[in-house]
C-alpha positions, 0 to 999 in steps of 0.5 A: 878325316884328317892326317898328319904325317912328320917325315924323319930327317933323313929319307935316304934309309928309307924305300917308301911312303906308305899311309894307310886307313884303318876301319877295324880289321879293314885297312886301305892303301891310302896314300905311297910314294917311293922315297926319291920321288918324295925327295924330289918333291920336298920343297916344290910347288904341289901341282894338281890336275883334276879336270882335263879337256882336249878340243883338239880340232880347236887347238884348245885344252882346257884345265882345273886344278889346283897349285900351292907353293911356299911361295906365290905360284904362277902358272904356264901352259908349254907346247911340246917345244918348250914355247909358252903359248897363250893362256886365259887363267882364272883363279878360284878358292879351293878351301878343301886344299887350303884346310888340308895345308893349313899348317903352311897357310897356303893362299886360298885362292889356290884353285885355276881354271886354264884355257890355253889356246893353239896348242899343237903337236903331241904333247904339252906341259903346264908348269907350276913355278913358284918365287924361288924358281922350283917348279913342278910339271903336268905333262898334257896329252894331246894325242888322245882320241878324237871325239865321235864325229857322227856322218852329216848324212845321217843328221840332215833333218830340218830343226822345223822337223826336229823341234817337234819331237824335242820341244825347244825349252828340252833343247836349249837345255840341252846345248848349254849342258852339252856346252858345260860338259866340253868345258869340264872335260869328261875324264873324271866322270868316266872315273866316277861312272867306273867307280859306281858302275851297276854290276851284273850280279845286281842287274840280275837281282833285280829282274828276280826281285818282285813287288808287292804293289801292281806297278806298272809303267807306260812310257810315252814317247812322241815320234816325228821321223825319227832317224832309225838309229836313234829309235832302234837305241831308245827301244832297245833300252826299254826291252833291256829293262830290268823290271818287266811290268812295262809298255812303250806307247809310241805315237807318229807324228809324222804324218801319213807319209811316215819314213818309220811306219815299217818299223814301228809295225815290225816293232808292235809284232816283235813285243805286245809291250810296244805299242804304237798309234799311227797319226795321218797328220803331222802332229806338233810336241804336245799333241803328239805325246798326248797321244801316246798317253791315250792308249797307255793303261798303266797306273804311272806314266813316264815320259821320254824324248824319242832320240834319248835312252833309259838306263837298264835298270830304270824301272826297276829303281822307279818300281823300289822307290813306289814300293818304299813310298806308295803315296808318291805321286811324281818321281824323278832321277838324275840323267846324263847327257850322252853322243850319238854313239852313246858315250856318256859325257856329263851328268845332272846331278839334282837336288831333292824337290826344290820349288823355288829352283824349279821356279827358275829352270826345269832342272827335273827335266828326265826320268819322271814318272808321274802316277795316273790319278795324278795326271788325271787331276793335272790334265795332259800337256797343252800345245798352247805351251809348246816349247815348254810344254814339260815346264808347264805340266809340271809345275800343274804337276806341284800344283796337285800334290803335296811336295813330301810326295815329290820323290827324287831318285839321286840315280842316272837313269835316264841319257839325254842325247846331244847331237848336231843333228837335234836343234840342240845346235840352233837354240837362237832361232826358237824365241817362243820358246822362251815366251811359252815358259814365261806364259807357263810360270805366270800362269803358275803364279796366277793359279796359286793366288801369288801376285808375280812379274816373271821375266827372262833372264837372258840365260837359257831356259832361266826365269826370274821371279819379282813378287809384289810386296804386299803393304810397306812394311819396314826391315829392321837391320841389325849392324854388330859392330866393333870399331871399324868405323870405315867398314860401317861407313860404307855400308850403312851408307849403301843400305841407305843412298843405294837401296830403292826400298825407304821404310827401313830402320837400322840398329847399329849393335856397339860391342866392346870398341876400343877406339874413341873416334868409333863412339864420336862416329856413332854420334855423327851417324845418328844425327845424320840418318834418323833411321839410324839408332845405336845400342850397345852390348856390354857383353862378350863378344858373343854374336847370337846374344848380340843379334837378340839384344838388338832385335829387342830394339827392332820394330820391323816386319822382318829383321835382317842380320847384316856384317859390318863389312858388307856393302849394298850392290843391288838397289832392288836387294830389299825388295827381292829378299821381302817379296820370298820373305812375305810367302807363308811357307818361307821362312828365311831369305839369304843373298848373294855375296861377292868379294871385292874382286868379283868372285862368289864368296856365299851362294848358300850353304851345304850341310854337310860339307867339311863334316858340318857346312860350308858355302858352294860355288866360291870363286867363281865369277860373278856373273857365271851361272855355276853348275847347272845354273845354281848361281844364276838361279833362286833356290831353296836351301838348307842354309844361308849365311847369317853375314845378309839374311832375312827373317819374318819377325814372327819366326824370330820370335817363334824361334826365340832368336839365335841360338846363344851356346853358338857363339861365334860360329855355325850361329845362322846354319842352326838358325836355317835348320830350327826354321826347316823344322818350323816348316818353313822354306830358306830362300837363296836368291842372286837377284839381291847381291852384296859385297863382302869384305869377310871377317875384318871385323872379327878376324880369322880363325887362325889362333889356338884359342880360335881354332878350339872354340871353333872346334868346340861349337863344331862339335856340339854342331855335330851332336845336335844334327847327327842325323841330318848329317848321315842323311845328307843335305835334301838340298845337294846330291849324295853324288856330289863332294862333301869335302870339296864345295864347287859341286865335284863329283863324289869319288871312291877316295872320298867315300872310303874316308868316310868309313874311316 
């Protein structure tokens, strides 16, 4: 929603500003601020914070936000004594505050993320100054309350005793989310958890609500000594359920000499439900759990860690989403991660089933639920792969079924405890784990018949994949260009002196240059790389019809579109991009591109944001991994920038190429989607990166001729995937933000705007 707001001249008459939205009969205090206040911002630096962390035992406060000026603003973090003190700032592009101050053509690169360090006392401020010297200050408040420290006793157990019950590949992934969450600051997602908070009037709906369908769950934990606490926490949760048509199968790992044995007798007395199977000797992570499975009798299993919790209405959800799809086979929701205490501290928001980012991380992880006469064709967990033995019965799991029948449920129903206690503190020490995976995802390739070299990343729990192409077929890349000889210079000469992958053809697309020094360039180029051939569209500019008219020239395996303005970093990119293109069910491959200072600017798109699409994760540096490792990681998207993709030939053909009434934008997004329809999957992958030099060539949206005939295919954009944009992108989660592209959460003020 957009508003425009024109103050009278003189504010003195006047008390307040109020702005409000209307729905019908409906009306929504939007916005208001009293009059001197606004006064007093007239002219300042606009100053927002919305992301604070306090570690305060480091002396360390970590923040995000954004900052826009008249005039280039710069940042300081203050202590309470008005000294500055050290700070590392990094600065992101925020398009969300850009589109919003458009009008005022602020910088938009107008995002930061501060770490200041040795701050002490009560208090702090950051200020915002720009170029005139008017500044605008955010007070930060250090006295807030420290974090839970649990009592060193209670968490003295040995990390041999722990991995056995956690599995090291679950606990890698637990340190680093716990890592991120400390770095993000848990203010805003106690916001978001209020806002979204299941109310009792619904929890009692549920526990009225009854299913046609008998389902009924088995959730199998392993246990090995686990703290009492902690058992007492994960089997309360389980009697709390909303939805009744359960049973808790515990199997003791820990031996004949069990501490918790008592317990668990006291436990299997207290509820028929719970039911427990004693072993005399210790058992390690997968035979454990297979145990627990040996005496579950319920038609779906799920699975859980013996120190985790379930949401009270976990079940439940579990139950509805079988009801409204009986043919799934495996579902899964989204977690969080809570303390020892059980404060909730960050969430996991997850994709719909994605196979190529499973490929990469086990981002399904918990709550999954899978249906018996699925498990039984995969087999039980293997202690072969111990330490990714989750990874590994998954992927059997996809193996056995078919992916519409994969089911994510974009709900928390599931808390994932880190804790200094759990091995979580010491992922370093367990490189097996990182072996099991690997053996896990080379025995996944192997089974599907796909000829792979899987590697480790050296990120946590992250795999690459490299496929091996099959025969040497040729790319054919297609170069729009107008003048601008020095963009096409360098990256012609990237694709050619960098790249590793020699059968190429490239076909440079002359549209309407001006300059006669571009047509003596074009002379030159061709006589000094005989791969290079030069057409030229007489046309107007019009970058479908440009890309077809080259295609026609093509003579290649696949085609890839290609800016003018890019430049090859990558030497391997080709064969990245080939090796996902070559597979049956991928259509599309797009990659990684940077600007010029190292920052992501494309690490694909979401259909959805800003009202039609729009890149995620910009900003960021190039080597960060992004939330939950999206920029580290190949994955399936909706969409991909046509600035670098990839196409088979045969589906550019079958598609009969771009699309011709998008002339200048939105070209690529409705290229990816009619591939989607086709059935075939659009690749995202990081493992071939480029820089990108955005938009010389044909300039920025920024007249008014521009803005209406972005405006114009904007809207007929709208018209022809209205449904797909009420649904939401499969590929992104509903409770993350549509109006901003850097994976925040999706807030109340956000929502009622929609309804507006």
């Amino acid at each position: 929603m957009e508003v425009l707001v024109t103050l009278p001249e003189n504010l003195q008459s006047y008390k307040k500003l109020e702005v409000y939205a209307v729905n019908g009969k409906e009306r929504f205090l939007w916005y208001k601020m009293k009059t001197p206040d606004l006064m007093r911002k007239q002219g300042k630096p606009q100053l927002f914070v919305d992301g604070e962390s306090i570690v305060r035992e480091q002396k360390k406060v970590i923040l995000a936000g954004w900052a826009v000026g008249t005039t280039p603003v710069s940042l300081q973090v203050y202590d309470e004594n008005k000294k500055p003190v050290k700070i590392t700032l990094k600065r992101n592009t925020r398009m969300d505050v850009a589109e919003m101050f458009r009008e005022c053509e602020v910088n938009k690169d107008c995002g930061f993320h501060i770490q200041a360090e040795n701050v002490s006392g009560k208090k702090a401020y950051l200020v915002a100054k720009d170029e005139n010297g008017k500044k605008a200050v955010y007070q930060i408040g250090i006295s807030k309350g420290e974090r839970f420290k649990a009592k060193a006793s209670l968490y003295s157990k040995k990390a041999m005793e722990n991995y056995r019950s956690n599995g090291i590949h679950t606990v890698i992934r637990k340190s680093l989310i716990k890592l991120e969450a400390l770095s993000k600051g848990d203010g805003l997602y106690q916001t978001w958890l209020k806002e979204n908070r299941v109310t009792k009037k619904e929890l009692n709906q549920q526990r009225k609500t009854v299913f046609q369908e008998n389902i009924k769950f088995s959730l199998v934990v392993p246990l090995y000594k686990t703290d009492k606490y902690l058992l007492k926490a994960l089997v309360d949760s389980v009697l709390a359920q909303t939805y009744s048509n359960w049973e808790l199968c515990l199997s003791d790992g820990s031996g004949a000499d069990s501490p918790i044995r008592s317990i668990l007798e006291e436990y299997q007395k207290k509820d028929p439900r719970i039911k427990v199977v004693f072993n005399d000797k210790q058992l390690q992570i997968s035979d454990n759990t297979n145990a627990a499975i040996g005496i579950a009798t319920g038609n779906y299993i799920a699975f859980a860690d013996h120190d985790d919790t379930l949401a009270e209405e976990a079940f439940y959800q579990m139950a509805k989403e079988i009801s409204q799809h009986p043919e799934a086979d495996l579902i899964y929701s989204d977690e969080d991660i809570i303390d020892i205490r059980g404060n909730r501290l960050f969430p996991h928001f997850k994709p719909d089933f994605n196979p190529d980012y499973l490929c990469c991380v086990n981002y399904i992880c918990h709550l999954v639920v899978v249906k018996r006469t699925l498990l039984d064709r995969t087999g039980l967990l293997r202690p072969e792969y111990d330490g990714s033995q989750d990874f590994d019965f998954l992927l059997r799991c996809t193996e056995h079924t078919d992916s519409e029948k994969i089911r994510h449920i974009p709900k928390i129903l599931y808390h994932w405890r880190s804790h200094e206690g759990s091995t979580a503190g010491n992922p370093d020490d367990k490189p097996y784990a990182v072996i099991a995976g690997e053996k896990a995802l080379a025995g996944h390739y192997e089974r599907m018949g796909i000829k792979a070299e899987v590697e480790y990343t050296g990120c946590p729990v992250v795999f690459r994949t490299r496929f091996v192409i099959e025969g040497d077929p040729k790319v054919s890349i297609l170069i729009p260009n107008k003048d601008h000889t020095e963009d096409l210079n360098k990256c012609v000469t990237s694709i050619l002196e960098k790249s590793t992958w020699k059968n190429i053809q490239i076909i440079v697309i002359e549209n309407n240059s001006e300059r006669e020094e571009t047509f003596h360039y074009y002379e030159k180029l061709e006589k000094r790389y005989p791969q290079v051939k030069v057409v030229t569209w007489d046309g107007p500019f019009n970058y479908s019809a440009i890309n077809n008219f080259g295609a026609k020239y093509a003579d290649g395996d696949y085609f890839l579109l290609l800016n003018n303005d890019t430049e090859v970093i990558t030497p391997e990119w080709l064969e990245n991009m080939m090796g996902y293109c070559q597979r049956e069910d991928v259509g599309i491959v797009g990659a990684k591109l940077l600007y010029p200072d190292n920052t992501v600017q494309h690490a694909g798109v979401v259909v959805g944001i800003a009202g039609f699409a729009g890149h995620i994760l910009t900003g960021y540096d190039r080597y960060a991994t992004g939330y939950l490792w999206r920029l580290a990681t190949t994955q399936d998207e909706s969409a991909v920038t046509g600035a670098c993709l990839m196409v088979k030939r045969s589906v550019f053909e079958e598609l009969h190429g771009l699309d011709e009434s998008f002339a200048v934008g939105l070209n690529d997004i409705d290229f990816c989607l009619r591939a989607r329809a086709l059935g075939k999957l659009v690749v995202f992958t990081p493992e071939a990166c480029l820089y990108h030099y955005e938009s010389k060539s044909r300039g920025l949206e920024n007249t008014p001729e521009k803005k209406a005939r972005l405006q114009k295919e904007v809207d007929h954009f709208r018209e022809r995937y209205g449904d797909f944009l009420k649904k939401g992108d499969p590929y992104y989660n509903p409770n993350l933000s549509i109006v901003r592209g850097d994976c925040a959460f999706r807030m109340a003020y956000e929502k009622k705007d929609e309804i507006v």
